[in-house]
C-alpha positions in Angstrom: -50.2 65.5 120.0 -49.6 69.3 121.2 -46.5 71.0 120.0 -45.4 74.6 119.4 -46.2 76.7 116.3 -45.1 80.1 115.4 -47.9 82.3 114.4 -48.8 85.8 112.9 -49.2 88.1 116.4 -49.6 91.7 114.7 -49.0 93.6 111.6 -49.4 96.9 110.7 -50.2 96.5 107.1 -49.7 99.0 104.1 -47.8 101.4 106.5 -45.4 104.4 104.7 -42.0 104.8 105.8 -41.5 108.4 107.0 -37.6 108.2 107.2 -34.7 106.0 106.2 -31.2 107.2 107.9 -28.3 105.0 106.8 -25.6 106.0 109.1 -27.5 104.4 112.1 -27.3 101.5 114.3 -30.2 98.9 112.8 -33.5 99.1 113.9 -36.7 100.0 113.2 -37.9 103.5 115.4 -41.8 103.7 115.5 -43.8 106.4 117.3 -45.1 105.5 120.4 -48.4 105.5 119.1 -48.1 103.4 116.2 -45.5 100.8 119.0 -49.0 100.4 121.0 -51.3 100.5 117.7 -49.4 97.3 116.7 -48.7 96.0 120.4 -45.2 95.6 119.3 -42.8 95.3 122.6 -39.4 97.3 122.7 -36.6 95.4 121.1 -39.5 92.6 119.7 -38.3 91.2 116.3 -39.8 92.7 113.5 -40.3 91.7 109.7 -40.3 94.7 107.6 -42.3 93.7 104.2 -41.9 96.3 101.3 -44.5 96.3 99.0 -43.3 99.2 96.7 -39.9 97.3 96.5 -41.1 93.6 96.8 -37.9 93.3 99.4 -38.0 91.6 103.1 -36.0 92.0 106.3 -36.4 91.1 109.7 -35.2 94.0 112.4 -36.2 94.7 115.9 -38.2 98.0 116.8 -37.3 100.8 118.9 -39.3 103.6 119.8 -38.8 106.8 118.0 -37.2 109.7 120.2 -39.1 112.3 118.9 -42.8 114.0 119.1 -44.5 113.2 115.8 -46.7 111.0 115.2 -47.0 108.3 112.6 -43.0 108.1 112.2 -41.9 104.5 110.6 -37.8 105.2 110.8 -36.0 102.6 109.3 -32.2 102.9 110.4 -28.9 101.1 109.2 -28.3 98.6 106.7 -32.1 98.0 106.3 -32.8 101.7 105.2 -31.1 100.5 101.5 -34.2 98.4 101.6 -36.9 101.1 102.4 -37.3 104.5 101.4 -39.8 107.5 102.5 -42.7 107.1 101.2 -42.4 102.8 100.7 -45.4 101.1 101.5 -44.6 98.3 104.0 -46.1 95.9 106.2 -44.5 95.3 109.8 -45.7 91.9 111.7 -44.2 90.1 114.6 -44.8 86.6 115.3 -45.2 84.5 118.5 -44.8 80.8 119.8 -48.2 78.8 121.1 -48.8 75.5 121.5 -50.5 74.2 118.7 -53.7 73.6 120.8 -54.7 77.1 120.8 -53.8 77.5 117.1 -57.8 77.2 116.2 -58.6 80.0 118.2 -56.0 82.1 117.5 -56.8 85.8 116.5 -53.9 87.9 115.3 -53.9 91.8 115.3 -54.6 93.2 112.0 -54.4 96.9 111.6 -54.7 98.3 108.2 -53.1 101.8 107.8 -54.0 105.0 105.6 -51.1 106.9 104.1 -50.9 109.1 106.9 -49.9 106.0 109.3 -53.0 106.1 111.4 -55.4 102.8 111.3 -57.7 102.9 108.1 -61.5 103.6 109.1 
């Protein structure tokens, strides 16, 4: 019997925050680089693990407005959960039918402290 599932579509894992602004609307801002590193979709939900802090959250990502790379913003009420220099791991999930669940590959990108992919 096929139903849906919810799986693990990508994660950028052991990431850095770069900046945590509290006086912001909520979100997540990456760099358009690291947005298409994780194939992460504009407004997708996000779930922002800390590993320095051992908190969770779930956000939605937003592209960062300015030119540097490697920029992991965290904005609003989540930035009390995340501070420069965290180490995090951002993954979004997807629906499939359960059918395809065997062959399912997620994305796993494994960062270096300077937010590019490890390797």
């Amino acid at each position: 019997m096929s139903h849906s599932i919810t799986v693990l579509k990508s994660k950028l894992h052991n990431a850095r925050v770069t900046h945590a602004l509290k006086d912001y609307e909520g979100s997540v801002a990456l760099s358009p680089e690291l947005i298409k590193l994780g194939k992460f979709s504009m407004h997708e939900q996000v779930h922002l693990w800390n590993i320095t802090q051992g908190t969770r959250l779930i956000t939605y990502v937003m592209e960062y407005e300015g030119n540097e790379e490697g920029i992991i913003c965290v904005n609003g009420a989540a930035a009390h959960k995340a501070n420069p220099g965290d180490r995090i791991i951002l993954a979004t999930f997807a629906e499939i039918n359960s059918q395809e669940s065997k062959d399912w590959k997620p994305l796993i990108v494994i960062m270096n402290k300077n937010n590019t992919q490890k390797g």
